[in-house]
N, C-alpha and C positions, 0 to 999 in steps of 0.2 A: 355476740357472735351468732352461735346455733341457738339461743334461749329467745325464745319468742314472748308467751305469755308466762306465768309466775311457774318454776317448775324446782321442782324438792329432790333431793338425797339424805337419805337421814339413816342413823344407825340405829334405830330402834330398834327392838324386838319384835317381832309377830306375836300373835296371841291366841289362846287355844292349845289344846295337847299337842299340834301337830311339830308345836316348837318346844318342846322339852330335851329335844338331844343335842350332847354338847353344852351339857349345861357352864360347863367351865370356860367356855366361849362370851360367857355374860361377864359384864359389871353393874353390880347393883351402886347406884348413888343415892346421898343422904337426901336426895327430894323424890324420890319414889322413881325416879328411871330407870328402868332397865337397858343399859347400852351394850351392844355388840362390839367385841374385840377387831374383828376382820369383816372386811366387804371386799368381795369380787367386781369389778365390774366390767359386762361384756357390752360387743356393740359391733358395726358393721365397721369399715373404715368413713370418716367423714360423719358418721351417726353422732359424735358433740360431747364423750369420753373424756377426751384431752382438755374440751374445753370448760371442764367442771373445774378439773386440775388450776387451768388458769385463772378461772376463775375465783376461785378460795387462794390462790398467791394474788391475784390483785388485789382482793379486801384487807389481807395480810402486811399488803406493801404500802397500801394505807395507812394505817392503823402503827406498823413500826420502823417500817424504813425510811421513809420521809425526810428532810429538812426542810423549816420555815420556808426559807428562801430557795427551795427547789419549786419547778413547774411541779405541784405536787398528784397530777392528776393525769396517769399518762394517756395518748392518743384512745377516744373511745373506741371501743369496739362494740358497732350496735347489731343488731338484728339487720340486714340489708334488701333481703326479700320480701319486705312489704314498706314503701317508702311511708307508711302514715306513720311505723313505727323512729322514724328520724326526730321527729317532735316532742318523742313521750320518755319522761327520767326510766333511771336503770336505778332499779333497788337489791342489793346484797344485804342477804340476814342467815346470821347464824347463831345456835344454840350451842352451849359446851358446857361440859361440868369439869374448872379444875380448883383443885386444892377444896375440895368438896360444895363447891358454890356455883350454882347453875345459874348462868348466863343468857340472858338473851340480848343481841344486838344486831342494830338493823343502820344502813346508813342508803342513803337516796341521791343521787348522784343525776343532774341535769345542764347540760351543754356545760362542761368543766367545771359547776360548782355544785359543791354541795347543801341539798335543799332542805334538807330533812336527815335525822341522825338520833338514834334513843338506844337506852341501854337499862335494862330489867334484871334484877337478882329474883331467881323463881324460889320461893320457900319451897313450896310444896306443891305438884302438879296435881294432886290426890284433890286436894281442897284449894287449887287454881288460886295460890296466892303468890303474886306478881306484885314484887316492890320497885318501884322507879327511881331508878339513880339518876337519868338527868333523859331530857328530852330537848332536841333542839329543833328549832325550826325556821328559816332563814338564819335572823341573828339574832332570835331570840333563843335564850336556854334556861331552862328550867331544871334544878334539881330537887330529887328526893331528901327526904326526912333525913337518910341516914350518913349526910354530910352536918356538920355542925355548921353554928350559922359563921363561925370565924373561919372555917377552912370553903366555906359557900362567898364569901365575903373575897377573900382572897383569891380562887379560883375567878370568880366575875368580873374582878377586876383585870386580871391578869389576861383571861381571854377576850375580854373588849380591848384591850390595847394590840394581843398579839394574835391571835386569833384569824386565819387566812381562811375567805369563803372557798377554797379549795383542798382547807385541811381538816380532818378531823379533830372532835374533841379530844377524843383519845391520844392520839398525836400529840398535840399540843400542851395537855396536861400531864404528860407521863414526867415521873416523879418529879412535878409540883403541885401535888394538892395535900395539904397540909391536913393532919388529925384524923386520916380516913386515905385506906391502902386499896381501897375495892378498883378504883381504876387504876393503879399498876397492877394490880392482880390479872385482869383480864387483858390488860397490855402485856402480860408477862405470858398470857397462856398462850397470844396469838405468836412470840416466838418461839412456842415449843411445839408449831406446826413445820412441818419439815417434807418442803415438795422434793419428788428428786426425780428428775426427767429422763427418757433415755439415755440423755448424752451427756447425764451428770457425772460429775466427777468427785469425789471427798479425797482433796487434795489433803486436807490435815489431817484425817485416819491415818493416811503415811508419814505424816512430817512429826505424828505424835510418838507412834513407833521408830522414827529414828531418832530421835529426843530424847529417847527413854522416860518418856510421858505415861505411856501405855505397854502392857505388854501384847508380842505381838501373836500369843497363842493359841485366841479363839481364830482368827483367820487361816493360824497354820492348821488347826482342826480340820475347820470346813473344807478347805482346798484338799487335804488327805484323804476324808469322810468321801468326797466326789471323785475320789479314783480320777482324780488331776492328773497325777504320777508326779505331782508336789510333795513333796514329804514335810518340808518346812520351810520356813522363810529365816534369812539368815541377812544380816549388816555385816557390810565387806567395808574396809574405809581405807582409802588410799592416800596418797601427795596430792594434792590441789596441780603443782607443777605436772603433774602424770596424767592427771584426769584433762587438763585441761589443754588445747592445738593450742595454735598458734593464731589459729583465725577469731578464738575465743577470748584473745587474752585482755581484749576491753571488759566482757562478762564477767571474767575472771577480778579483776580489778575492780570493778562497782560493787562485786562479792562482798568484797574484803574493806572496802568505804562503806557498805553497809554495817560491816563488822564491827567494825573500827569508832563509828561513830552512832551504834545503838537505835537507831532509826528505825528499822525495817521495822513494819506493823506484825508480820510474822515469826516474827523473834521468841526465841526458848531461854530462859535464863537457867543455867543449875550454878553449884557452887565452883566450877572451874572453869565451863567455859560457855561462850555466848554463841549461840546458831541461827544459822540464817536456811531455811528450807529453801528448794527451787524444783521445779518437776518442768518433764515435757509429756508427750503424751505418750501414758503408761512406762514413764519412767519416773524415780522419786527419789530425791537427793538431799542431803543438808550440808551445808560448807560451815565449816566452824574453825573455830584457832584453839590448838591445844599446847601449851608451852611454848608459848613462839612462832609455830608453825600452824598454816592453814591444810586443813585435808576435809576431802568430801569422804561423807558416808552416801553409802549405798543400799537400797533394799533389795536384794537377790530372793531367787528362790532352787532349792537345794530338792533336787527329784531322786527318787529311791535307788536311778539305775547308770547313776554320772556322779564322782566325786566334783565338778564341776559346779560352778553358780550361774545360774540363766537370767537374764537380765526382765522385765515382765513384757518388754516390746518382743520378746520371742515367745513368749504364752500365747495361747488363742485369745481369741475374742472371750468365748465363754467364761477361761477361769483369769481374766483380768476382769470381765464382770460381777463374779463371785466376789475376787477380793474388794470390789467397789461397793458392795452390798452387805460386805463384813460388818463396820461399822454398825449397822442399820438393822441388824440382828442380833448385834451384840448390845443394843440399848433396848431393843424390843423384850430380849430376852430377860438381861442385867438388869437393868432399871425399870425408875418409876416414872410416869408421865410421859411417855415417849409415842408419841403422833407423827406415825412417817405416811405419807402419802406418792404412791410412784405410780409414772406412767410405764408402761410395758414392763413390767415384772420380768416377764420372761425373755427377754431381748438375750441374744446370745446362749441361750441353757436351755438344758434338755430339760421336757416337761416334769421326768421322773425326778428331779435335781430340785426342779421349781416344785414341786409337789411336798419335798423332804424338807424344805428349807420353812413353807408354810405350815406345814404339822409341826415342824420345831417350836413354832411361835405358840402355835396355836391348840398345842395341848401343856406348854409351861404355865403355872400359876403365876400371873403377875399382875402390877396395880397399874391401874387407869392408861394402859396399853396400846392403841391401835395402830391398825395395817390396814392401809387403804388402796386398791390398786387395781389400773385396768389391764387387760390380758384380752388376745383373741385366742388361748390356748384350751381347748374343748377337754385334753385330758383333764383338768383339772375340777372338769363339772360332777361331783364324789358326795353323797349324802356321806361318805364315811370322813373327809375332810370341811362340809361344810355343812351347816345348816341353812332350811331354805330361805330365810329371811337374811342370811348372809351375801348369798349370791342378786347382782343387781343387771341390768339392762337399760340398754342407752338405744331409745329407738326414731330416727328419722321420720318426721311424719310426713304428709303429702307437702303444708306449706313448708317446707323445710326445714322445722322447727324440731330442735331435740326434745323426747321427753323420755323421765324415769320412769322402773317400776323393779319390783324384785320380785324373784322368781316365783313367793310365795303367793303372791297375786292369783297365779293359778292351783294353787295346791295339789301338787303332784303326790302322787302314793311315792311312799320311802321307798318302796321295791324297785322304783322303775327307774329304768336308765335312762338320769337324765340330757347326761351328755348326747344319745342319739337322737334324744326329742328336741334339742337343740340342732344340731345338725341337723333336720330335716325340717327347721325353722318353729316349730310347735311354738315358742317362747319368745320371738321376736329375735331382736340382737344380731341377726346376721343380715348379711347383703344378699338381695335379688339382684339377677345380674341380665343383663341382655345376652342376647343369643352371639356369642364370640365364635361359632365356626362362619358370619358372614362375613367378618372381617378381610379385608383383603389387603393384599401386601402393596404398596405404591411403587413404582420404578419410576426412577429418572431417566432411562432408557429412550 
């Protein structure tokens, strides 16, 4: 798309004193890396932000969403501003550290197939020791030492039979390589990247809390915390016959043929009765059979100054955002290995809401964590919530090509505000704009 020639995002550290603050913002890894918890990233509109995003879900959707027998390699998306660029492969590579085993992999992608594909376990960056787990190139593949030769034997065989010049190794071999886990390991870590776009929605964050899956009182916190006028969230459950017109009554009836006969993919089992979730938008329901009878539960939410339940389609925008982002804080926060990645953080919420929700993360101790997200919101530009190799920029260049760089590039004094040296462009990341008083208005008159 915006990527022209070879262009990087990396959560490293900076180096030098001038990055020692926030030391708690680090993760130290068993190969000598220093990894940042949180990246900002700013940019003008159109500056190739979003298309980072996409990028790292396309390698993703490579790698684990796939089937055999799917077109496995969607529509390219190239570079379009210089046609010589139509000829030449697109290479995606990335490094990770999980389950404390650092990663390197790269795969090469030309007119729908793949040409080239390698994957490196790094010991130790200190002393540049790089073991090769397999390398491939056309249809040839080559593996490393640290498969045995019976699970090497097995694997070769299996992908010269099934093996699609459009799908990856990884793909294909996920759990079946015999005697050796390293390549479900790194299949495993690319599903614990988790993009979540503006206009996403975590349908099961609701459907868990009406299930009594989950409790639902870290989100009744934050919606409280942000002076919502939420007080808490509460399950109303009614007659299925009550909830449901007249005009619904075929919905109503596939409901309960879902029920009936255990199918639905999104099914909740406990020990009395079996649920089917269903939502529309910013509304969250589960129809289940309790003794014979069918009734929908309901997620309400219950405000400080109405005995009354609100439905979430009468909430704003902003605190149906909030509860959409609940989830996604509550594993950043709760848990281990949790890699969330968003576009517009702040879509819908006030900067000071977006500001409290990132200090929540980002002063909690926690293991192998990240937040990764782009924003055009300048309040948040804060040596006291960021460090400067935290904060990144996505900038347009003349031939229209995106490229990175992070703030630290220029090493600004702590003292100074960054946020206005930003707004007055010192840093790149914003849009120049033409002169908008010549604009004139067109009449059909």
């Amino acid at each position: 798309m915006s990527f022209k020639e070879e262009t990087e995002f990396n959560m490293l550290t900076g180096k030098g004193n001038g990055y020692m603050k926030h030391e708690n913002h680090v993760h130290k890894s068993t190969s000598g890396v220093n990894i940042l918890k949180t990246a900002a990233l700013y940019g003008a509109n159109a500056s190739g932000k979003s298309n980072l995003i996409k990028a790292i879900e396309y390698l993703k959707d490579l790698v684990i969403y796939t089937e055999p027998n799917e077109n496995l390699i969607p529509i390219s998306k190239r570079f379009r501003l210089d046609k010589e660029y139509k000829e030449l492969p697109t290479t995606f590579r990335i490094e990770c550290v999980y389950k404390d085993i650092h990663f390197d992999y790269a795969v090469e992608i030309h007119k729908g197939k793949i040409t080239e594909e390698w994957l490196y376990k790094i010991n130790s960056i200190k002393k540049n020791q790089e073991e090769l787990l397999f390398n491939r190139k056309g249809e040839n593949i080559n593996f490393g030492t640290s498969f045995s030769e019976k699970s090497i034997s097995y694997i070769k065989e299996f992908l010269n039979n099934e093996l699609k010049s459009n799908q990856t190794v990884l793909n294909a071999s996920h759990n079946r390589v015999k005697n050796n886990n390293l390549l479900n390991i790194i299949n495993e870590a690319f599903s614990e990247i988790n993009i979540i776009r503006p206009d996403s929605i975590d349908l099961g964050y609701a459907a868990s809390i009406l299930t009594g899956k989950i409790s639902h009182n870290f989100a009744s916190e934050i919606l409280n915390n942000a002076e919502t006028g939420v007080e808490k969230l509460e399950i109303k459950e009614i007659s299925a016959d009550t909830f449901f017109s007249y005009e619904e009554e075929d919905f109503k009836n596939d409901l309960i043929e879902r029920l009936e006969e255990g199918i639905a993919s999104e099914d909740y089992f406990n020990e009395e009765d079996v649920i089917v979730t269903f939502s529309r938008r910013n509304e969250y329901h589960a129809f289940k059979k309790h003794k014979g009878n069918y009734f929908v539960s309901l997620l309400k939410t219950k405000h400080y100054l109405s005995d009354e339940l609100f439905d979430f389609n009468e909430e704003s925008d902003g605190t149906n955002r909030l509860f959409e982002l609940s989830p996604i804080f509550d594993q950043l926060i709760n848990n281990d290995n949790a890699v969330f990645i968003i576009d517009e953080l702040e879509r819908s919420m006030h900067p000071i809401l977006v500001k409290e929700l990132i200090k929540l993360f980002s002063t909690k101790i926690t293991k192998n964590n990240q937040l990764i997200f782009t924003t055009h919101e300048s309040q948040l530009l804060d040596f006291e919530l960021f460090r400067q190799d935290e904060i990144w920029f996505a900038e347009k260049k003349k031939n229209g090509s995106t490229e990175f760089y992070p703030l630290s590039k220029f090493k600004p004094r702590e003292d100074k505000d960054i946020r206005k040296g930003y707004l007055q462009g010192r840093y790149g990341g914003i849009p120049f704009l033409g002169d908008f008083s010549k604009l004139e208005t067109i009449s059909n008159e």
